[in-house]
TORKOL-4160 file (C-alpha; in steps of 0.2 Angstrom, whole numbers, padded with zeros to 4 digits, m for minus):
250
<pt num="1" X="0374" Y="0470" Z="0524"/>
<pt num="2" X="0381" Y="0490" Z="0525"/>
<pt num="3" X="0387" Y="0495" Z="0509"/>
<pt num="4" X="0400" Y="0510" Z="0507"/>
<pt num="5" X="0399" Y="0519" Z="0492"/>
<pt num="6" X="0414" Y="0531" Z="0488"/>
<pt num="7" X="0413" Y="0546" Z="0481"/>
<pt num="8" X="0430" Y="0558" Z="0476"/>
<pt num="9" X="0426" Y="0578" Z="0472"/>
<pt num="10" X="0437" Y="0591" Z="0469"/>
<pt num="11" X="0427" Y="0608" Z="0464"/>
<pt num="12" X="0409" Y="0598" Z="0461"/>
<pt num="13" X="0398" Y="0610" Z="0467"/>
<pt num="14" X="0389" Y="0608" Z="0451"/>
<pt num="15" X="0385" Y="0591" Z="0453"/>
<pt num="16" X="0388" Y="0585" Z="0470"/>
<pt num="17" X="0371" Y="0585" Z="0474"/>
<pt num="18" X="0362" Y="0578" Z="0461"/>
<pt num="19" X="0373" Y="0563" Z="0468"/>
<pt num="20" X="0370" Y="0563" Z="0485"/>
<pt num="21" X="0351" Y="0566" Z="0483"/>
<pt num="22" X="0352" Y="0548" Z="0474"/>
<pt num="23" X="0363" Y="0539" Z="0486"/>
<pt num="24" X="0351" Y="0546" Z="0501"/>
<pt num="25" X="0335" Y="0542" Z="0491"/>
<pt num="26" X="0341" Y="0522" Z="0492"/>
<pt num="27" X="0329" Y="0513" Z="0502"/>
<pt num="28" X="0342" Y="0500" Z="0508"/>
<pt num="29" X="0346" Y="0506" Z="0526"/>
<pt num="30" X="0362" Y="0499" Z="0531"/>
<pt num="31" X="0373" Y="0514" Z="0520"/>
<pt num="32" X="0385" Y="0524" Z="0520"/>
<pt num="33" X="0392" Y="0538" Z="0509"/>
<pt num="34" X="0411" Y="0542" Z="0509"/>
<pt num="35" X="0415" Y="0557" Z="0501"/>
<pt num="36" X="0435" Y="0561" Z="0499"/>
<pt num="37" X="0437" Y="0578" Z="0492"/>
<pt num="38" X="0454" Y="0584" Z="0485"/>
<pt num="39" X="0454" Y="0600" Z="0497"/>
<pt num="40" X="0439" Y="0609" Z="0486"/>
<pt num="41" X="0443" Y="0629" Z="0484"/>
<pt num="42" X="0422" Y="0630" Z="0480"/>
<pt num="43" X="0405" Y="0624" Z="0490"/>
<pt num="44" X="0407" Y="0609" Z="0485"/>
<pt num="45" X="0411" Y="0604" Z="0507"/>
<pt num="46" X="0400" Y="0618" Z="0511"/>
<pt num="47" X="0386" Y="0607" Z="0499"/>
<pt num="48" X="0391" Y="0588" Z="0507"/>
<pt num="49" X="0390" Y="0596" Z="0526"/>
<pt num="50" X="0374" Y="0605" Z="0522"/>
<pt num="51" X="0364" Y="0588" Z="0520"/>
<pt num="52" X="0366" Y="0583" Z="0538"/>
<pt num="53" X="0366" Y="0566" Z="0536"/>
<pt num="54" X="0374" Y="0551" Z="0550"/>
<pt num="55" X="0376" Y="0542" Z="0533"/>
<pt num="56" X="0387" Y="0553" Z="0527"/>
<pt num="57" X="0406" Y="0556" Z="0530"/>
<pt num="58" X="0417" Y="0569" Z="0523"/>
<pt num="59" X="0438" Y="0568" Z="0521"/>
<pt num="60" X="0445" Y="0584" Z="0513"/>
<pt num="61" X="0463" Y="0588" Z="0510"/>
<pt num="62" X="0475" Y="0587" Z="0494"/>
<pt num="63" X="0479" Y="0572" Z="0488"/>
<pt num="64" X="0488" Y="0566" Z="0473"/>
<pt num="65" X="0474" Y="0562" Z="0460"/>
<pt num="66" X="0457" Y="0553" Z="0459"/>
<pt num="67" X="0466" Y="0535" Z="0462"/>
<pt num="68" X="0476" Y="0542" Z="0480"/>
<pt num="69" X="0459" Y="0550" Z="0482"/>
<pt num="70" X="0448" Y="0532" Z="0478"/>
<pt num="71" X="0464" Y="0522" Z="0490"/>
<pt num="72" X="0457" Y="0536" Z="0504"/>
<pt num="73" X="0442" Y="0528" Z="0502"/>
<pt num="74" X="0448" Y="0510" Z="0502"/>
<pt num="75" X="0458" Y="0514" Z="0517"/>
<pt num="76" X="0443" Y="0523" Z="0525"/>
<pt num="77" X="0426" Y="0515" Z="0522"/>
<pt num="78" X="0418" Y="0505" Z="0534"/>
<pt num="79" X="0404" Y="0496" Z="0526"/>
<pt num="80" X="0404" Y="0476" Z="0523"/>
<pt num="81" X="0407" Y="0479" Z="0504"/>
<pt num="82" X="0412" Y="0495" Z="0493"/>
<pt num="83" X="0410" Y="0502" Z="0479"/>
<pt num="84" X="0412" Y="0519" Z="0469"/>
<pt num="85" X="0401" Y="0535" Z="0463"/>
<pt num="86" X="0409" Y="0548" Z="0453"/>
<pt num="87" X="0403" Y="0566" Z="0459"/>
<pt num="88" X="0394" Y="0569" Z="0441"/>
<pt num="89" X="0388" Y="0552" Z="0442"/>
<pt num="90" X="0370" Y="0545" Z="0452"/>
<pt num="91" X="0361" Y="0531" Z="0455"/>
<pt num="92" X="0347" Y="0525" Z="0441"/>
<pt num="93" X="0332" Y="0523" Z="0457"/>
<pt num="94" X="0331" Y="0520" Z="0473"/>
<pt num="95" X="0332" Y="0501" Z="0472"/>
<pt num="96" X="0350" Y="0501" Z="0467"/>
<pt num="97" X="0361" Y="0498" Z="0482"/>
<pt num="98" X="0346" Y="0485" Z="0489"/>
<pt num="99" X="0349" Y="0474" Z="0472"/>
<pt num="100" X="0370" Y="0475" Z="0475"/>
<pt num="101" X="0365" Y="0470" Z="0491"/>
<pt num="102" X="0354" Y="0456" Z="0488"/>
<pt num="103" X="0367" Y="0451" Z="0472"/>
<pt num="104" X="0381" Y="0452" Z="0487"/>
<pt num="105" X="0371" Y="0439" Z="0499"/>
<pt num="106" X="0376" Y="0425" Z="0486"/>
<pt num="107" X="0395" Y="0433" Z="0478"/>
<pt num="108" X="0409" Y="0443" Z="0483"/>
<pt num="109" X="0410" Y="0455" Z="0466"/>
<pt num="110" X="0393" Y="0462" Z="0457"/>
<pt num="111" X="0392" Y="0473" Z="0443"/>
<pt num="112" X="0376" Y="0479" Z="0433"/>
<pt num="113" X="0373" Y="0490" Z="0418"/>
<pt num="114" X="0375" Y="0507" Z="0416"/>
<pt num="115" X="0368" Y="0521" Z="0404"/>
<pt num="116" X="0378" Y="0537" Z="0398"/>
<pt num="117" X="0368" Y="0553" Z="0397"/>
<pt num="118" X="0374" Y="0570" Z="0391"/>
<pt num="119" X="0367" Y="0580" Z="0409"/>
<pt num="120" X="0356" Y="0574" Z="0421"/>
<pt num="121" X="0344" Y="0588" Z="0417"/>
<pt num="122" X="0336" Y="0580" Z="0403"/>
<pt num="123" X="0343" Y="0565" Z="0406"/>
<pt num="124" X="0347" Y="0563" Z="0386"/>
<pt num="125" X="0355" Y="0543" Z="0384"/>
<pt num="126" X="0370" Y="0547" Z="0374"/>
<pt num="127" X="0376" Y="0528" Z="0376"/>
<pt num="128" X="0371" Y="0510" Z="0384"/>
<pt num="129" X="0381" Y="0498" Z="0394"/>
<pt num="130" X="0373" Y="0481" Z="0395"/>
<pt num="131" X="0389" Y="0471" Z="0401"/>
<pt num="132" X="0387" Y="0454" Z="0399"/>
<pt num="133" X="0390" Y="0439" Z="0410"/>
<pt num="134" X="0408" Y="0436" Z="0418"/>
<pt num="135" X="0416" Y="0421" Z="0412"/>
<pt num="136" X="0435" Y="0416" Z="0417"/>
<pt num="137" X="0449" Y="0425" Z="0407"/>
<pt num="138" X="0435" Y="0435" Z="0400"/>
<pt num="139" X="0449" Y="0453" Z="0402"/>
<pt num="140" X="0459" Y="0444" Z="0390"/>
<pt num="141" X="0446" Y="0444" Z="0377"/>
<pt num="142" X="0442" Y="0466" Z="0379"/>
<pt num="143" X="0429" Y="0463" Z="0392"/>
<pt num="144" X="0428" Y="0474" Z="0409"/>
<pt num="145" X="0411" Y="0477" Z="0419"/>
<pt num="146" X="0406" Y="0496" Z="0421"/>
<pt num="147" X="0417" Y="0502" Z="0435"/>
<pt num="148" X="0404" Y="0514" Z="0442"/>
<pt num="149" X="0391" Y="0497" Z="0446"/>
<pt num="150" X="0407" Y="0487" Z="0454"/>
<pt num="151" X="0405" Y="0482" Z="0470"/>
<pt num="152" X="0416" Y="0469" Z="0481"/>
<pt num="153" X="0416" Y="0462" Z="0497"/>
<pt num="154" X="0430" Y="0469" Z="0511"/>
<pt num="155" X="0437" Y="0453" Z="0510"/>
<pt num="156" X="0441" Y="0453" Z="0492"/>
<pt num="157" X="0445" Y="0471" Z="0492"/>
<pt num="158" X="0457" Y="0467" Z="0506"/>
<pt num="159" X="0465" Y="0453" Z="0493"/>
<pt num="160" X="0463" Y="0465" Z="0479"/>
<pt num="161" X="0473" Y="0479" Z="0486"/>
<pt num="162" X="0476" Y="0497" Z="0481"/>
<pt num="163" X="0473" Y="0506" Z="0465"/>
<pt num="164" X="0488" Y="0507" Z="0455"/>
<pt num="165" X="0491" Y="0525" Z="0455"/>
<pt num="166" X="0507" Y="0524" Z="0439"/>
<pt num="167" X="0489" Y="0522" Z="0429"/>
<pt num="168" X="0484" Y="0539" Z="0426"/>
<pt num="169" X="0465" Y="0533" Z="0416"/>
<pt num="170" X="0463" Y="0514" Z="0420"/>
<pt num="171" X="0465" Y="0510" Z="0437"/>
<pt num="172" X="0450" Y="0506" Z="0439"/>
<pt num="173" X="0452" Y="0493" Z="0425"/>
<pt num="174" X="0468" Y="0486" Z="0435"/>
<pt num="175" X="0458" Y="0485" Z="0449"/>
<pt num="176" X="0444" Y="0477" Z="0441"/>
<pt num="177" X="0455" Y="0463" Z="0434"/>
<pt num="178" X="0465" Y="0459" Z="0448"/>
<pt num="179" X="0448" Y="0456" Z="0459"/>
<pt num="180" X="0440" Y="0444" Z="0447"/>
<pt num="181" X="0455" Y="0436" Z="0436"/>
<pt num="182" X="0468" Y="0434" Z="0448"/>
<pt num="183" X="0456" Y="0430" Z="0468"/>
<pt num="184" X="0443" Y="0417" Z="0458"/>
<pt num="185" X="0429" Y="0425" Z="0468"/>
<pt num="186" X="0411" Y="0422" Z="0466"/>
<pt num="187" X="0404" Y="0435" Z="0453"/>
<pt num="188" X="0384" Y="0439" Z="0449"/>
<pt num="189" X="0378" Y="0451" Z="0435"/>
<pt num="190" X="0363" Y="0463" Z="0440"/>
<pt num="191" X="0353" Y="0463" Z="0424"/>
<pt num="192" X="0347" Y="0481" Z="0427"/>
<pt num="193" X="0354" Y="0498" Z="0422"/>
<pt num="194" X="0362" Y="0505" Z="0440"/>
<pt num="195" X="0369" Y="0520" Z="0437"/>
<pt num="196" X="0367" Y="0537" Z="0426"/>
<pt num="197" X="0385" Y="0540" Z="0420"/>
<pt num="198" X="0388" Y="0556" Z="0413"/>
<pt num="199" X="0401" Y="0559" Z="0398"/>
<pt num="200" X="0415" Y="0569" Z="0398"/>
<pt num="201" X="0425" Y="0561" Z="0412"/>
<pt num="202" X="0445" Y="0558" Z="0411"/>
<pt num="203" X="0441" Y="0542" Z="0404"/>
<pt num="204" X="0431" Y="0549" Z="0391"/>
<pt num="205" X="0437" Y="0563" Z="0385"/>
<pt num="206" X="0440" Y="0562" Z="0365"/>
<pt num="207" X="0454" Y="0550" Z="0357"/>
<pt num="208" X="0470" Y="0552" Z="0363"/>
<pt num="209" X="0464" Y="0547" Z="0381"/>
<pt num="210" X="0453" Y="0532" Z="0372"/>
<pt num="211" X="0470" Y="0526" Z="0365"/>
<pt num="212" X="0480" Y="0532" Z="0381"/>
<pt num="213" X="0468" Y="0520" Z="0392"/>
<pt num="214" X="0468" Y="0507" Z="0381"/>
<pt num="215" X="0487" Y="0505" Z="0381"/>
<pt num="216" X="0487" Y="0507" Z="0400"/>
<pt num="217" X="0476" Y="0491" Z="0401"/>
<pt num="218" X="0486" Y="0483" Z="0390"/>
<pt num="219" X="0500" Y="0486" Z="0402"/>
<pt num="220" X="0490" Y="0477" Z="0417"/>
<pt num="221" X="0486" Y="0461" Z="0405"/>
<pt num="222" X="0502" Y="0459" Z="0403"/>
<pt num="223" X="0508" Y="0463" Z="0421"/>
<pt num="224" X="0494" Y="0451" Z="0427"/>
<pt num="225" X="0490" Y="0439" Z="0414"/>
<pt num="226" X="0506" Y="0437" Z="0405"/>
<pt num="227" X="0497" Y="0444" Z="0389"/>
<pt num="228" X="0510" Y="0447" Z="0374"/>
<pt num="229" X="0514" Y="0465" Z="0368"/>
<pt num="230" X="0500" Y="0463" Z="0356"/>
<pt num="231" X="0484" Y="0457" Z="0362"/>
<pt num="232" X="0466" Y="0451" Z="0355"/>
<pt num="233" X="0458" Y="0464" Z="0368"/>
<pt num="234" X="0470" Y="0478" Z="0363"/>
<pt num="235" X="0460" Y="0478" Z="0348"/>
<pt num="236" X="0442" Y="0473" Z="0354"/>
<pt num="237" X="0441" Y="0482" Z="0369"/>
<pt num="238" X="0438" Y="0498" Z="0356"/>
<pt num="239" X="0428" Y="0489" Z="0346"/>
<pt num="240" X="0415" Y="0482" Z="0361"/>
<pt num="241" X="0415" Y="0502" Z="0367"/>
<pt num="242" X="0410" Y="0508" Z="0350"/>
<pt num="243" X="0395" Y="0492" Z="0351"/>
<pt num="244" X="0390" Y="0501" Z="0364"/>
<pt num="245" X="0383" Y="0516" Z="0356"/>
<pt num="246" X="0370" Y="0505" Z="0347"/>
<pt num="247" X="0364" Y="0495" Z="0367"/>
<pt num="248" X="0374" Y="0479" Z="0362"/>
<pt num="249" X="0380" Y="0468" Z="0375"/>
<pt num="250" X="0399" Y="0469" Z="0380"/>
């Protein structure tokens, strides 16, 4: 099975590397890296070209934002299943995409945990993500799988869609709910930590985009689920993201 992994850049010439380097040392051999950057003023293209790699491919020019930039890659990738890498982000190992594969011999959507570290220099684990199992009308109760260990099938990514680009933070959360609540597929949890995350993304940046988000996926419950104006997961959603900080399950 090829996998496509997505990665969107604009001016990471910091970390662009560090997260090719882990997508290339995967020892699954049927890949491929999609990277769509924003039209980079940096090295960040000078970097991606300079691995020389068939299994990597490069788009660059301006786009609208990282969810126009992320549709690029949906509309672009040619792998049997897809997921996404954020340019700041890398693989845990080199077993990672071979797991995904293996979890997608037997589902159409897979998802693993994730750890957030402050920099990938000392790799200092600021928080834990152990998702836990997927269960039906499990978004209504605050629960979502890490979006950076999310991987579907073409065929469900075809029923799926685009990303709703009127979200500005959660998306990726929309996404992720309309592939599992609303197509009934097949679903496997990897019980191992798949990616090195690291803080400071849009989605994590200080309270006002935490409540931002959070009212954003509100928005898609209700748009999808026919959740009320106030919701249970409005209020738990927070709560299982600061349960985080000690390893719990969420």
């Amino acid at each position: 099975m090829k996998i496509s992994t997505v990665t969107v850049c604009r001016n990471s010439q910091v970390t662009i590397a560090q997260t090719i380097e882990s997508f290339l040392r995967q020892t699954h051999p049927d890949k491929e890296l999609l990277v769509i950057d924003g039209g980079s003023t940096d090295r960040t293209v000078e970097i991606v070209n300079g691995f020389q790699s068939d299994a990597i491919r490069i788009i660059s020019e301006p786009d609208r934002g990282i969810y126009d930039a992320m549709n690029k890659g949906l509309a672009n990738y040619s792998g049997d299943a897809v997921g996404f890498l954020n340019s700041d982000d890398a693989y845990r190992d080199s077993s990672v995409l071979s797991r995904i594969s293996d979890a997608l011999g037997r589902a159409d959507a897979v998802y693993g945990d994730l750890v957030m570290i402050s920099d990938h220099m000392t790799g200092n684990i600021v928080r834990e993500w152990k998702a836990s199992e997927f269960k039906p009308d499990a978004f209504r109760t605050g629960w979502m799988p890490p979006h950076p260990t999310f991987y579907i099938r073409r065929e469900l990514a075809a029923r799926t869609g685009e990303f709703d680009t009127s979200y500005h933070i959660s998306a990726d959360y929309d996404f992720m709910l309309r592939a599992m609540e609303l197509h009934h597929p097949r679903v496997r949890r990897i019980p191992h930590v798949l990616v090195n995350f690291m803080v400071g993304g849009m989605s994590t940046r200080g309270l006002t985009a935490v409540i931002r988000g959070n009212l954003e996926c509100l928005r898609s419950r209700r748009r999808h689920l026919g959740a009320p104006p106030l919701d249970a997961a409005l209020f738990t959603k927070p709560l299982r993201k600061l349960l985080q900080l000690g390893g719990h399950k969420t």
